[in-house]
ZATORNU-480753 format. One record per residue (C-alpha): x, y, z; residue number from 1; residue in three letters. Coordinates in nm, 4 decimals. Example, Ala and Ser with C-alpha at 12.3 -4.5 7.8 and 13.67 -1.06 7.14 Angstrom:
residues 2
<<1.2300 -0.4500 0.7800> 1 'ALA'>
<<1.3670 -0.1060 0.7140> 2 'SER'>
This chain:
residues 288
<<11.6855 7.0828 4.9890> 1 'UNK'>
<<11.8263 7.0497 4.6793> 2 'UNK'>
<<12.1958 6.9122 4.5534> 3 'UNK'>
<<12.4231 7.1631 4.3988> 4 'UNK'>
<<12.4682 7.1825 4.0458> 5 'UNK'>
<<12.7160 6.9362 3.8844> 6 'UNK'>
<<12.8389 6.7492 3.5712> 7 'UNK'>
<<12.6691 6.3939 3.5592> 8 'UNK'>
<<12.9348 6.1124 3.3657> 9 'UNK'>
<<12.8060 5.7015 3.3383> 10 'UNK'>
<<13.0892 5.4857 3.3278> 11 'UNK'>
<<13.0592 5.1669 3.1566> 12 'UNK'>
<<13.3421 5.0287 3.3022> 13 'UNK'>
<<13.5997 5.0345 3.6234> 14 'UNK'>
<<13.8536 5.1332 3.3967> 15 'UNK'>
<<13.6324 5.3779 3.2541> 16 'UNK'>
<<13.5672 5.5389 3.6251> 17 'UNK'>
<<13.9063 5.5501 3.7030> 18 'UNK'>
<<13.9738 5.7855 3.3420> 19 'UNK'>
<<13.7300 6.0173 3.4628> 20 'UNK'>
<<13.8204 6.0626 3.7949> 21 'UNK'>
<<14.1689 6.1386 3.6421> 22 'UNK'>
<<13.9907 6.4044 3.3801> 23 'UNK'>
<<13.7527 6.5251 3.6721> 24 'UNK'>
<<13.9319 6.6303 3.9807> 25 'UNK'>
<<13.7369 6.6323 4.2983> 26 'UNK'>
<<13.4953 6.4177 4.1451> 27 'UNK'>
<<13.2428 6.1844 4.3580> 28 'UNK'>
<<13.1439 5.7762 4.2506> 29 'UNK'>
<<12.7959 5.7370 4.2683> 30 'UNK'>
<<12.6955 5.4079 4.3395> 31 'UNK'>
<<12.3617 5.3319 4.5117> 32 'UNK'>
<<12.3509 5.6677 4.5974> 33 'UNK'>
<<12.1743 5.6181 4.9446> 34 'UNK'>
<<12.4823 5.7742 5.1207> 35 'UNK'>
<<12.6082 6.0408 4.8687> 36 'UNK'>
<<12.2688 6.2060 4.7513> 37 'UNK'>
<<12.1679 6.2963 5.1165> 38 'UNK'>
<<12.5035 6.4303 5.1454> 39 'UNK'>
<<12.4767 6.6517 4.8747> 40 'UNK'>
<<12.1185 6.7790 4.9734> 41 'UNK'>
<<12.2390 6.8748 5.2625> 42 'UNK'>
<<12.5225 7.0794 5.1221> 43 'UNK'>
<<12.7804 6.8781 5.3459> 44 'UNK'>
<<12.9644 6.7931 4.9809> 45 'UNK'>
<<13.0001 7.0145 4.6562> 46 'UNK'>
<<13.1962 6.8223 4.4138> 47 'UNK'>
<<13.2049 6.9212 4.0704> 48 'UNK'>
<<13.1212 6.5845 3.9060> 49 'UNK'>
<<12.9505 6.2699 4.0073> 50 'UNK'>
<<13.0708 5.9484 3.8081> 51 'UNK'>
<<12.7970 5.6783 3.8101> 52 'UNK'>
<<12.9479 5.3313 3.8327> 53 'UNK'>
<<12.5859 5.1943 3.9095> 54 'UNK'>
<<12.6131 4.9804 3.5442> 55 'UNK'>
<<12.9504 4.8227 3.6034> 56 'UNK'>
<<12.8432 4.4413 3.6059> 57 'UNK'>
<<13.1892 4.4048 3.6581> 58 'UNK'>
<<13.2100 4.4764 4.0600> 59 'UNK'>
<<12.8655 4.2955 4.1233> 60 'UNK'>
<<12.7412 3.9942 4.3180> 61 'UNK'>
<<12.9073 3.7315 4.5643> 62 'UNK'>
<<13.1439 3.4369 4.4229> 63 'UNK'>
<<13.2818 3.2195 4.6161> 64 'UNK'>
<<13.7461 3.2084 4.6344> 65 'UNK'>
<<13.8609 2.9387 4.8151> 66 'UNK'>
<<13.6926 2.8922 5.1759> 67 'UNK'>
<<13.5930 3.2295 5.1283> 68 'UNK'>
<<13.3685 3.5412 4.9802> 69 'UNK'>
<<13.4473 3.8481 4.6896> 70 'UNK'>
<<13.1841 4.0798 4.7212> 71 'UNK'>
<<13.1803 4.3037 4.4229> 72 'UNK'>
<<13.1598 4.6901 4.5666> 73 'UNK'>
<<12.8166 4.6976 4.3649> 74 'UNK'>
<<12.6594 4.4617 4.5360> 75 'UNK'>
<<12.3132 4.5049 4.7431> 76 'UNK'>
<<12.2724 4.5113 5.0841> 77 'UNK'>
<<11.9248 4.2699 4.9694> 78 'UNK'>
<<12.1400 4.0446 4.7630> 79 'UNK'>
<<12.4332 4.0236 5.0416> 80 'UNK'>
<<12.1704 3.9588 5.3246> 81 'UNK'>
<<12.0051 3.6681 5.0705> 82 'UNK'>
<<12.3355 3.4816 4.9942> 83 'UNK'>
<<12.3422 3.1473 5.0962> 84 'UNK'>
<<12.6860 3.1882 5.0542> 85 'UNK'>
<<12.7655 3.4289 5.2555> 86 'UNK'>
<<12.5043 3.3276 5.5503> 87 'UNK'>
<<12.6957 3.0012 5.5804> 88 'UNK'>
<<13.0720 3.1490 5.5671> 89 'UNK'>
<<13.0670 3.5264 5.7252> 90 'UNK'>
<<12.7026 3.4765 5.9416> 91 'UNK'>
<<12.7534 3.8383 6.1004> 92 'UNK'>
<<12.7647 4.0140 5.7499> 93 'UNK'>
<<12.4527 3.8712 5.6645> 94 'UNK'>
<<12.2712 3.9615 5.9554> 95 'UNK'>
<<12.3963 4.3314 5.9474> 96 'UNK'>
<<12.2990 4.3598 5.5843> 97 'UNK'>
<<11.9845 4.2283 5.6420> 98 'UNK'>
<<11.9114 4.4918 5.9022> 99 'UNK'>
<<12.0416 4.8380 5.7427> 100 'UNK'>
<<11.7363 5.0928 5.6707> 101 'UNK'>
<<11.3923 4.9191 5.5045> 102 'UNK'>
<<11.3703 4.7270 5.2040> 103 'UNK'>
<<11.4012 5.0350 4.9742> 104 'UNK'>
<<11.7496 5.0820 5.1125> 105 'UNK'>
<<11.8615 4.7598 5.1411> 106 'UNK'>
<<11.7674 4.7118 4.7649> 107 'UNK'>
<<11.9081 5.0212 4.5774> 108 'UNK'>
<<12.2038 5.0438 4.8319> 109 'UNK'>
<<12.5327 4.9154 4.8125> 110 'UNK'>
<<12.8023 4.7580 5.0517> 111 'UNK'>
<<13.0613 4.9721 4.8653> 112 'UNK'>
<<12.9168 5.3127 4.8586> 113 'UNK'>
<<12.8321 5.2406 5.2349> 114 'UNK'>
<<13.2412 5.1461 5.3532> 115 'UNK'>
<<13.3447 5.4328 5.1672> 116 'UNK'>
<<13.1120 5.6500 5.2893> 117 'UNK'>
<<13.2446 5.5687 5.6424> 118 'UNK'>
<<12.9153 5.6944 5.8437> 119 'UNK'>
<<13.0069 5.5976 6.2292> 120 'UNK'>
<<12.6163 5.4781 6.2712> 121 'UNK'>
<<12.6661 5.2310 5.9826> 122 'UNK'>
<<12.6318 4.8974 6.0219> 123 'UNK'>
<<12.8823 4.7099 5.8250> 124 'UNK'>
<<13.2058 4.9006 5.8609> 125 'UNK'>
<<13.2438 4.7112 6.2726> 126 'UNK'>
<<13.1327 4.3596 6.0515> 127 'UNK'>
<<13.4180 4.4163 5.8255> 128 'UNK'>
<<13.6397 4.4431 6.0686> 129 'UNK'>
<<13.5554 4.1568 6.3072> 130 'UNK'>
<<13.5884 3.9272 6.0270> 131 'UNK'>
<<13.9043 4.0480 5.8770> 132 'UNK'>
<<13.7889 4.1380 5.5731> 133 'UNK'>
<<14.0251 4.3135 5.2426> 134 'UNK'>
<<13.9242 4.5886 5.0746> 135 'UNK'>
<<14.0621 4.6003 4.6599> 136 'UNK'>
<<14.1210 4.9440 4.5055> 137 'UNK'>
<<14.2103 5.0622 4.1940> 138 'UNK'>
<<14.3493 5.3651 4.0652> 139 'UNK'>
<<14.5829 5.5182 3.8198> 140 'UNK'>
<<14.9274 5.3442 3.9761> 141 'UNK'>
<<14.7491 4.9922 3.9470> 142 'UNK'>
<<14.5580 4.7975 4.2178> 143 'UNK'>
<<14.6257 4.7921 4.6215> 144 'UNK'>
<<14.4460 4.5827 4.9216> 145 'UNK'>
<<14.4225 4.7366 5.2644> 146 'UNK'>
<<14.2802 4.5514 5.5426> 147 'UNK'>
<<13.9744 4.6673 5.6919> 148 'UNK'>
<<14.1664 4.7929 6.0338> 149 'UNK'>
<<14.3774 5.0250 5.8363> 150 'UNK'>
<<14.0890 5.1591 5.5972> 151 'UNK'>
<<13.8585 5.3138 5.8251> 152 'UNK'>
<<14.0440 5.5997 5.9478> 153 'UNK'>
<<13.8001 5.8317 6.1405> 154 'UNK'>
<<13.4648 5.9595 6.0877> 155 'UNK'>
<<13.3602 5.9481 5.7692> 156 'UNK'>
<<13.7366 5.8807 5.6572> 157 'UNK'>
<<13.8503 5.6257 5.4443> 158 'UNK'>
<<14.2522 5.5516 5.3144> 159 'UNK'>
<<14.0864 5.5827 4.9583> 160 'UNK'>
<<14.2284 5.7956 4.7388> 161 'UNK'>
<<14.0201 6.0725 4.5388> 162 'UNK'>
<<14.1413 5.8784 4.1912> 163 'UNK'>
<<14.0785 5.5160 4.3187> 164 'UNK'>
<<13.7675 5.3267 4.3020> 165 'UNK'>
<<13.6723 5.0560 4.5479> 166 'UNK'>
<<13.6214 4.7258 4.3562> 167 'UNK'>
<<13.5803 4.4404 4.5732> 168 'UNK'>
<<13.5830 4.3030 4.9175> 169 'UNK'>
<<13.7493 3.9851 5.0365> 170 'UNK'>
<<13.5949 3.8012 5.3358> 171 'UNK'>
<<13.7712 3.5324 5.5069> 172 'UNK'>
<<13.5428 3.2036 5.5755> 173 'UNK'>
<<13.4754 3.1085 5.8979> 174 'UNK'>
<<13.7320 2.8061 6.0334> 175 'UNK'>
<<13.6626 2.4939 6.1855> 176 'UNK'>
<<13.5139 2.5940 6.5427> 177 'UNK'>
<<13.4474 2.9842 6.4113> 178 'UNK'>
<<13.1587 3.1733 6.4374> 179 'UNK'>
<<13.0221 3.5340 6.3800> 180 'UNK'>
<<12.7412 3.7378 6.4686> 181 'UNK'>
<<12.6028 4.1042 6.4476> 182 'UNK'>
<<12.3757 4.2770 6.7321> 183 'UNK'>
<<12.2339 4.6168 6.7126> 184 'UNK'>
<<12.0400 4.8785 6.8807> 185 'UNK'>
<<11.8325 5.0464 6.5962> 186 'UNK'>
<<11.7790 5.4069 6.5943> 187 'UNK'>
<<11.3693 5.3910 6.5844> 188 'UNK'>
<<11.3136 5.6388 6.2440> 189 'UNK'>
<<11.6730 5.5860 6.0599> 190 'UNK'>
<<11.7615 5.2378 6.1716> 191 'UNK'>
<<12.1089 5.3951 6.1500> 192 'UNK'>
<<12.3074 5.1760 6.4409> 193 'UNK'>
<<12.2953 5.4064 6.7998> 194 'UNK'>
<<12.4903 5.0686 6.9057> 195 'UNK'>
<<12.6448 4.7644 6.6479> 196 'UNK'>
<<12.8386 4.4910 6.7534> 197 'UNK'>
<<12.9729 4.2215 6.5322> 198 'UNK'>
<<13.1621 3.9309 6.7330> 199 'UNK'>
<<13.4326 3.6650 6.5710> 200 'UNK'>
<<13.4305 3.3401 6.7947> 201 'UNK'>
<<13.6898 3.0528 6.7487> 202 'UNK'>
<<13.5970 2.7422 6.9618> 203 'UNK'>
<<13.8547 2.4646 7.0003> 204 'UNK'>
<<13.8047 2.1829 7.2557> 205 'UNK'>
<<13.5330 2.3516 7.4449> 206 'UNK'>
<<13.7687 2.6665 7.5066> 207 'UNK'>
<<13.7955 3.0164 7.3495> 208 'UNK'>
<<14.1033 2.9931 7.1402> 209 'UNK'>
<<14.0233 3.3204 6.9266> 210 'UNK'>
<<13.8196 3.6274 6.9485> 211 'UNK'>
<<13.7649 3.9467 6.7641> 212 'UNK'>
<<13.4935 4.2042 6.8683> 213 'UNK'>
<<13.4063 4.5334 6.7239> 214 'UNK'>
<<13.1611 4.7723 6.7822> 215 'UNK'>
<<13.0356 5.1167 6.5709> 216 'UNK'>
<<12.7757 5.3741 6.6416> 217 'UNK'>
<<12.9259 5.4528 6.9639> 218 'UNK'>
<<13.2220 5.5026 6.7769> 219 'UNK'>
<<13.3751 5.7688 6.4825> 220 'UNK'>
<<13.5369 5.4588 6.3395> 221 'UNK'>
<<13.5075 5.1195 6.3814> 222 'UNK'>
<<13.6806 5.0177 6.6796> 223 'UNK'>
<<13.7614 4.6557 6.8232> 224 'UNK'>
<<13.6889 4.5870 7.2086> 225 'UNK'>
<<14.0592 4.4387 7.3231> 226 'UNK'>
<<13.9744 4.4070 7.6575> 227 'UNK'>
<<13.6360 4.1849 7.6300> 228 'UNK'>
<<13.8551 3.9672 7.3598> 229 'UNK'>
<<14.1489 3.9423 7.6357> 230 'UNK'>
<<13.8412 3.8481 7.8264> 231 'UNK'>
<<13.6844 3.5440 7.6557> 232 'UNK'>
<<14.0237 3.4294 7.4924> 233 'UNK'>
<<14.1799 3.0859 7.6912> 234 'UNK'>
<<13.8348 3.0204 7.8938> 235 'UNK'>
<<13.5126 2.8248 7.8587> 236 'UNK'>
<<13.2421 3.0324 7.7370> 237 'UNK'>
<<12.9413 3.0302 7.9582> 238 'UNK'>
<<12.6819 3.2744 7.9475> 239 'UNK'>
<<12.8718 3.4311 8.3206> 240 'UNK'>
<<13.1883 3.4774 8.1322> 241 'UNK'>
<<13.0255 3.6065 7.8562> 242 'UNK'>
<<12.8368 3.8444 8.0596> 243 'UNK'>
<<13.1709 3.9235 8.3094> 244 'UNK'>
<<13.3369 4.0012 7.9884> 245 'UNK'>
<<13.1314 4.2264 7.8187> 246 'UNK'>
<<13.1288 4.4334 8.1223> 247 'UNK'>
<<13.4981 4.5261 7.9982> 248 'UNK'>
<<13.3031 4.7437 7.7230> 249 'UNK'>
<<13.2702 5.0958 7.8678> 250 'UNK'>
<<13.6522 5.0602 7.9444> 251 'UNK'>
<<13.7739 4.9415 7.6482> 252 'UNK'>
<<13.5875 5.2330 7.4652> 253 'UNK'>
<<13.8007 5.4877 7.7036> 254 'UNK'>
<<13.7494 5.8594 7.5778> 255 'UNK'>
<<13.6007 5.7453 7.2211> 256 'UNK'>
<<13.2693 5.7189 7.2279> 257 'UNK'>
<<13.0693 5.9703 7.0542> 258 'UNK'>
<<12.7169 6.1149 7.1177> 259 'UNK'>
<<12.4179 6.2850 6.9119> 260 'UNK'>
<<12.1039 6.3861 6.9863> 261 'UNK'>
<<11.9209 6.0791 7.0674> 262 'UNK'>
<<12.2039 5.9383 7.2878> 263 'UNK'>
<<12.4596 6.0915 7.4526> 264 'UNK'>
<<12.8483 5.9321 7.4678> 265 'UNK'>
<<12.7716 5.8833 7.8325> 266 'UNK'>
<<12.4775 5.6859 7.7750> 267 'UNK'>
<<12.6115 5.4967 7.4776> 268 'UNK'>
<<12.9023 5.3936 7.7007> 269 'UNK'>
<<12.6453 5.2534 7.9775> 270 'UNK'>
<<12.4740 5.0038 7.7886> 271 'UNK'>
<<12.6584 4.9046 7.5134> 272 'UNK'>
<<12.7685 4.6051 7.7561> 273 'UNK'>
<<12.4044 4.4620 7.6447> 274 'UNK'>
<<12.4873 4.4323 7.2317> 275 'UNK'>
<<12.8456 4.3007 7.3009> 276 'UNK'>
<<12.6990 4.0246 7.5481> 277 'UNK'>
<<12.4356 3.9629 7.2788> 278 'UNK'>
<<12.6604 3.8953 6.9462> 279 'UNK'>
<<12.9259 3.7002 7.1948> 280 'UNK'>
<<12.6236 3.4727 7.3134> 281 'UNK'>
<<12.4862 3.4280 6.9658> 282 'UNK'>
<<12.8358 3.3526 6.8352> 283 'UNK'>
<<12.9441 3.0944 7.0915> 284 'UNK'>
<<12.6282 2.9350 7.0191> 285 'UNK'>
<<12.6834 2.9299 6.6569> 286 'UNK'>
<<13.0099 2.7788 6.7429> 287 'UNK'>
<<12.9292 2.4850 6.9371> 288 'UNK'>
């Protein structure tokens, strides 16, 4: 199929994209365009202008603030996955971006076109979350930060604004003790996640002093597991407990798993036990 017809703007700066999303209402940012484009083919989105940000060296690459990561919206899922950076302070991010799609993807695709495009099967929206990251926006009344729990609102729906543009991402570092990890159950054509889980494990003295779990695909939003963290939290962290704990899955997900073709809620719900166990374990191992 083809896109509907619509007026085509480059902007050459952030600043730049935020004037014409003021002068072009209902306007789309094009960034990668791995998300957007098949959204237009399929007719699912009919704005009347795309703005393509895709030059704006501006929001680009990972630099290092403090103990942790600023991931320019720009940036590759290739380039995020090949950080040495961020495989040695936010593990799980790396692992997810290193797994969305094929190398064609990965390459041309971006980590901000992909949170604000929201899709429940994505990988990195559940990552983002688990590891507390900050999500920078700018638009015409100045800049605002949201953490990643209160962006993601349902499917495919972001707190952005239609006249703000998503510049960066903040990422805490891990802490002394802390380590993350991502596990997924690949769709077999799409590699979109059926199942994603990205666990946050703090280690102090042997014992489970902080957890954070989160899980997408299953999902319309990301959504964090509270029972399998009140699980793990204040106890050693053997593979039993682990496995005991990610048992608490299909009840923590309650009425809000979603289904598709190729797996229904029901199904979703019965084995996503086997993902949560799976980032836990690699996590607590990480953590040791």
């Amino acid at each position: 199929m083809f896109a509907p017809e619509f007026d085509y703007y480059r902007a050459g700066s952030v600043a730049e994209a935020g004037k014409l999303l003021a002068e072009n209402p209902g306007a789309k940012i094009l960034a990668g365009g791995h998300s957007l484009i098949p959204i237009l083919k399929l007719r699912l989105a009919e704005p009347p202008a795309l703005i393509d940000i895709g030059r704006v060296a501006e929001i680009k690459g990972v630099s290092t603030r403090g103990d942790g990561l600023r991931i320019g919206a720009l940036t590759t899922h290739a380039d995020i996955a090949a950080s040495a950076d961020v495989q040695q302070r936010a593990a799980a991010l790396a692992e997810a971006a290193g797994l969305i799609g094929d190398p064609a993807v990965r390459n041309r695709g971006t980590i901000g076109g992909n949170v604000a495009h929201a899709d429940p099967a994505s990988d990195l929206p559940q990552v983002l979350l688990a590891l507390g990251a900050t999500i920078h926006l700018v638009g015409p009344n100045g800049e605002r930060s949201l953490a990643a729990q209160d962006f993601f609102e349902e499917v495919m729906t972001t707190a952005i604004l239609e006249d703000e543009v998503l510049t960066y991402i903040d990422v805490p570092g891990a802490k002394t003790g802390q380590a993350s990890a991502y596990a997924k159950f690949p769709h077999p054509a799409s590699r979109y996640a059926v199942i994603g889980c990205a666990a946050s494990i703090t280690l102090a003295n042997g014992t489970c002093s902080e957890a954070v779990v989160a899980v997408g695909g299953l999902t319309g939003k990301p959504t964090r597991l509270g029972a399998v963290e009140e699980a793990l939290v204040g106890k050693a962290l053997t593979d039993e407990v682990v496995a005991e704990a990610s048992r608490a899955t299909a009840g923590a997900l309650g009425d809000e798993a979603i289904g598709d073709v190729f797996a229904s809620a029901e199904y979703r719900k019965a084995v996503a036990h086997v993902w949560v166990r799976q980032a836990v374990s690699a996590a607590v191992a990480r953590a040791q």
